[in-house]
N, C-alpha and C positions, 0 to 999 in steps of 0.2 A: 504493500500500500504506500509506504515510503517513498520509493523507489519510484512508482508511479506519479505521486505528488510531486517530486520534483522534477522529473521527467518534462511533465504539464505544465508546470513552471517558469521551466529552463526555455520551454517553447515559448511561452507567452512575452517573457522576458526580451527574448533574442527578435520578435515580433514588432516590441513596442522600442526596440532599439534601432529596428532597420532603417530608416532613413540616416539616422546619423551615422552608420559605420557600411563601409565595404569590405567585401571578401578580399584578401590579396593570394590567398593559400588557407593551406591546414595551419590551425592559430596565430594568423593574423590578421587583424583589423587594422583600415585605416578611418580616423575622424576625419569626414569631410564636411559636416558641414556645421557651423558658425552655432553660437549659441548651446552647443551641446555641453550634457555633465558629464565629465571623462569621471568613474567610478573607479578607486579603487582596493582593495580588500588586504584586511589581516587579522590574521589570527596569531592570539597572542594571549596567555595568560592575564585574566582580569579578576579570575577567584583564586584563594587559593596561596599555599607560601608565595608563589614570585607574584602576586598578581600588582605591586607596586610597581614592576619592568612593565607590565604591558600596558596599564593604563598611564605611565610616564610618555612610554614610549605613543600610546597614540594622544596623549594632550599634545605631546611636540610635532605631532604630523598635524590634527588637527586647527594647532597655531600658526603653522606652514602656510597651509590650504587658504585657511580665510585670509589671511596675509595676501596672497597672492590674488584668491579674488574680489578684494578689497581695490586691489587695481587691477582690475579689468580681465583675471585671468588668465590663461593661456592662448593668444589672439582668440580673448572672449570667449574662450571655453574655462567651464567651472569644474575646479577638483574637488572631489566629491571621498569620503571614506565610510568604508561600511566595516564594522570591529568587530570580529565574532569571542567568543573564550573557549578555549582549550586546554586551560585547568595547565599548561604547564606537562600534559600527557600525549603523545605521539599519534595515539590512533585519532583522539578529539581535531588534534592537529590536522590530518589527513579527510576527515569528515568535514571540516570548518574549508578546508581548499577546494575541496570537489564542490561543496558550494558556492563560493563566490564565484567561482568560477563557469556552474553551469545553470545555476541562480542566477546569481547577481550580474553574471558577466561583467567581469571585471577588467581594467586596464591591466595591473599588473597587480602582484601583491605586493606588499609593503612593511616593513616594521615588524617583522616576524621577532618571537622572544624565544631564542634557546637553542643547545644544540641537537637534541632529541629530537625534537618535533622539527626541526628543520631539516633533519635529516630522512624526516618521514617525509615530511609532505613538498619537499622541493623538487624530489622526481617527478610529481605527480604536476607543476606547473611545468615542469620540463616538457614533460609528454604534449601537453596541453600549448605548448610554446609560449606562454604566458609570464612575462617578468618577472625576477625572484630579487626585488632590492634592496638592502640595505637593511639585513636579519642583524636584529643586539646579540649577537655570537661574534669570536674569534675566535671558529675551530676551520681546520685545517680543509677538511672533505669542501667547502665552499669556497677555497681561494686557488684550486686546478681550474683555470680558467678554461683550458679546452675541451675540458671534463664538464663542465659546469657554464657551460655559455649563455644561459640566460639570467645567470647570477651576477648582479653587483653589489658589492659592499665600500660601504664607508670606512668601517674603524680598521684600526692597524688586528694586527692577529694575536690568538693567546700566546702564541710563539713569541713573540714580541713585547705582550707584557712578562710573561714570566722573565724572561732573557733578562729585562729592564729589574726588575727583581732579584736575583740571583746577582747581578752586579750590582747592584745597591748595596744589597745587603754585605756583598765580601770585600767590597771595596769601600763602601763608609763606615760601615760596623766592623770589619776584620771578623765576618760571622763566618765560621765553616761547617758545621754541624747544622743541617736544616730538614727541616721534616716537611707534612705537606697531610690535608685532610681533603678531600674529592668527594665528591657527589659521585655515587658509583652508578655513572650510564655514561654515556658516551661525551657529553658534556665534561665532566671530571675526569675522562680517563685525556682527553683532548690537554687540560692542563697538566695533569698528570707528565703524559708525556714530555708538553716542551718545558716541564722543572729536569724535571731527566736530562734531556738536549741538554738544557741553559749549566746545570751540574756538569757535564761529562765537558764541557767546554772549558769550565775553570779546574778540571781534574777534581770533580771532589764528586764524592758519593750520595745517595738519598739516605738519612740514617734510620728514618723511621717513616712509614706511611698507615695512614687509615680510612677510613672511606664510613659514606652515610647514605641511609638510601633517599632516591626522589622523592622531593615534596612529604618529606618527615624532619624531625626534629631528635632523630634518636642519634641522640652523638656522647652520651654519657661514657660508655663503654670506649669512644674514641679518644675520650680525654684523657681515661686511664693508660691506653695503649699508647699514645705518644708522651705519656709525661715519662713515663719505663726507661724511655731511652735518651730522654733530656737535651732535646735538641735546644739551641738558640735558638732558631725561629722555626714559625711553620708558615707554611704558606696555605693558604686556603681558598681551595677551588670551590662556591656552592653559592648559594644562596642566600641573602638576607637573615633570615631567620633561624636555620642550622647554623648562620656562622656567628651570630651573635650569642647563640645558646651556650656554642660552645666556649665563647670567649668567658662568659659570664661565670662557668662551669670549673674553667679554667683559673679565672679569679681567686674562687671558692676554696678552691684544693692547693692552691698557694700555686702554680702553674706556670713561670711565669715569661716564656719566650716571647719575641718579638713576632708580631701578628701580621703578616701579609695578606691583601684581597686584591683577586683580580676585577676590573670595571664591572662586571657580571652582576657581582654582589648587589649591585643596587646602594650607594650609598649615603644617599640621604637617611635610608631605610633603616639600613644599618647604625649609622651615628643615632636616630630616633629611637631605634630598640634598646640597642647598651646606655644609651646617658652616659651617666661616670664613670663607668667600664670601659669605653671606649679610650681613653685616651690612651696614643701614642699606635694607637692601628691603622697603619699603613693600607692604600686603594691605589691601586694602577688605574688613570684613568687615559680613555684614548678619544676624548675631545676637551675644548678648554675651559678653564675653569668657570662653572656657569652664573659666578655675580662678577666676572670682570670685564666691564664693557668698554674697557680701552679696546677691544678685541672687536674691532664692526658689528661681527655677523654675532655676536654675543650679546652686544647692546640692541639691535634689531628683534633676535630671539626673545629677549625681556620685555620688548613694546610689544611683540606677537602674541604674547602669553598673555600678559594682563588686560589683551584688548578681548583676546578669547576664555580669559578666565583670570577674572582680577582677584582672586584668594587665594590662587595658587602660585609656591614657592619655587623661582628657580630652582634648577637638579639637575644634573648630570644625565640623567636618560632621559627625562623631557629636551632636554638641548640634544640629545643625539635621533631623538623622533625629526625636532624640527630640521636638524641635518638635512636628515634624510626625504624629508619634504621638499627642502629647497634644488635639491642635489634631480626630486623627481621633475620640479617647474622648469630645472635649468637642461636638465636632458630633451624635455618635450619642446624648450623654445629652440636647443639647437638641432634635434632633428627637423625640423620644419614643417610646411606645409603636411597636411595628411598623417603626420605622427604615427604609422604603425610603430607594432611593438621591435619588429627586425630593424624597424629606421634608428627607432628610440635606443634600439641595445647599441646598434653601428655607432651611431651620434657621441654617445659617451666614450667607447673604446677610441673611437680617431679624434677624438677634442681635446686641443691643445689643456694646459691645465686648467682646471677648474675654483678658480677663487671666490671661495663662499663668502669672504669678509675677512681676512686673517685666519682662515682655516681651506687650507689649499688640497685639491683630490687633484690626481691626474691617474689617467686609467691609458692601459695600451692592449695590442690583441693577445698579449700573454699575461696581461696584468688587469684581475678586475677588480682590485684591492685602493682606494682611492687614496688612504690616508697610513703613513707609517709613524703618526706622532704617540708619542709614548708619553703621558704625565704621572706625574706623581702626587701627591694629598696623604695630609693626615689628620686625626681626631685630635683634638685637644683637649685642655683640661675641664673645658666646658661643655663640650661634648658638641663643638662646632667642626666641621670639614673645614681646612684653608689646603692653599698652593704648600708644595715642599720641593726645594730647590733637592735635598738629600737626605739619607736617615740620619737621624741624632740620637744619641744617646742611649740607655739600653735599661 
């Protein structure tokens, strides 16, 4: 019956679209004509532990969009987003894309949260030839561009933060002993790995690892197992909520190594949860710091936001949604006329660099990776996020 409904649906849908789009092929559309809403979809954790990533990440698209058609659109066509929730789990992932996409008929998807669920449902826009842009992951499987050709991303890779990590830590702290806790799915084993890499580079080993399961909180047992072998720090591959438990956990039992999160974490989220616990925990972040608007495209982000929602706070994944909004307005004006989706993927891969305001992407046909900037941040004693030139102290 499902199955039928949407079927029925997906007809009617694609009916009341037909004047605005042509066939060019199997998946793809071009917008011909004037005044049309270019639709586009994501699925993305809104319930649920990460559900702080997803609806960050769509206030920062959504701030994008009206921004954009606040002036006139994309020669007067209007971007449009449709958010479904996926709970943060692979198949919902996979059910939430076969929809927008033969529902809602979507331009491309957008804003995806995670590496799981991205790993499920981006074959599935593949098939479909349907854009996969700018998923909040930096795992490895989405940056083989010729593997992966309808993917583009924004942020630099987990490879990249870790790496940035691992040097930090040995080189400002003289740390060598480093452990590491992971979200045990594919997401955690992605950092997992490049702590590994970013180790075997400075000659030093992993001393201790422990792992938690998806969208749970059960890390008690993990605290015991890395305190055992008393690293200087750990690194922490996961979640908001798992990795504050664990910090707090960690507190408790006297625990007391130096705390690394990769951008993933969510870290408003994060400094929110622990309060006073926090300080001195280290977040790799891979866009700019989101209250400094000596930064253009950072001051712009802020007047975006408070025109689309004036009670909410600057963050670090709401600035990486609105990224990714701009990054779609500026793809669609330089492919041109007609805008399909094979124009729209061309346009970015051969466009000279891309300067969003002080935050520069440039993409090539072996590179769908926009941005290799690595930042750093830490909690303080007040339990505020600021910039950190380096680690201190121990």
């Amino acid at each position: 019956m499902r199955r039928s409904l949407l079927s029925a649906l997906a007809t009617l849908v694609s009916l009341l679209h037909a004047p605005a789009f042509a066939e060019e092929g199997a998946g793809q559309r071009s917008l011909e004509a004037p005044d049309v809403e270019v639709v586009f979809g994501q699925s993305a954790a809104l319930t649920g532990p990460a559900s702080e990533l997803g609806m960050g990440m769509r206030l920062g698209l959504e701030s994008a969009f009206a921004e954009v058609n606040a002036h006139g659109g994309i020669d007067g066509r209007r971007l449009s987003l449709v958010s479904l929730d996926d709970m943060y789990e692979p198949e919902a992932a996979v059910a939430n894309t076969r929809e927008l996409i033969e529902v809602h008929d979507v331009y491309a998807l957008v804003g995806a949260v995670g590496t799981p669920t991205s790993r499920a449902a981006q074959p599935v826009t593949s098939e479909a030839g349907v854009p996969y842009i700018a998923p909040f992951t930096g795992a490895e499987f989405l940056r083989e561009a010729r593997k992966q050709s309808n993917v583009v991303n924004v942020r630099a890779s987990y490879f990249q933060e870790t790496a940035e990590i691992v040097a930090r830590l040995t080189e400002d702290l003289g740390i060598t002993k480093i452990g590491i806790l992971y979200q045990d799915d594919s997401y955690g084993r992605a950092g997992l790995a490049g702590v590994r890499r970013a180790l075997d580079a400075h000659g030093l080993p992993l001393v201790v690892e422990a792992n938690y399961p998806r969208n749970t909180e059960i890390v008690k047992r993990a605290v015991l197992d890395l305190r055992r072998f008393d690293p200087e720090a750990v690194v922490i591959i996961g979640a908001y909520k798992p990795a504050a438990t664990l910090i707090r956990w960690a507190r408790k039992v006297d625990f007391k190594p130096v705390f690394v999160n990769i951008s993933f974490v969510g870290t408003s989220a994060l400094a929110e949860e622990l309060g006073a616990d926090g300080e001195g925990v280290y977040i790799t972040q891979v866009v700019p710091f989101p209250g400094d608007t000596r930064v253009p495209v950072v001051d712009r982000y802020q007047k975006a936001l408070a025109a689309t929602a004036p009670d909410a706070q600057p963050g670090f994944v709401s600035l990486e949604g609105y990224l990714a909004g701009r990054l779609v307005a500026d793809g669609m004006r330089l492919a041109g006329p007609g805008v399909s989706r094979a124009k729209f993927l061309e346009a970015l891969r051969s466009a000279p660099p891309i300067d969003l305001g002080g935050f520069e992407l440039e993409y090539g046909e072996e590179d769908n990776q926009g941005s290799d900037r690595v930042y750093l941040t830490v909690i303080d004693a007040n339990g505020e996020v600021r910039p950190a030139q380096r680690m201190v102290g121990r």
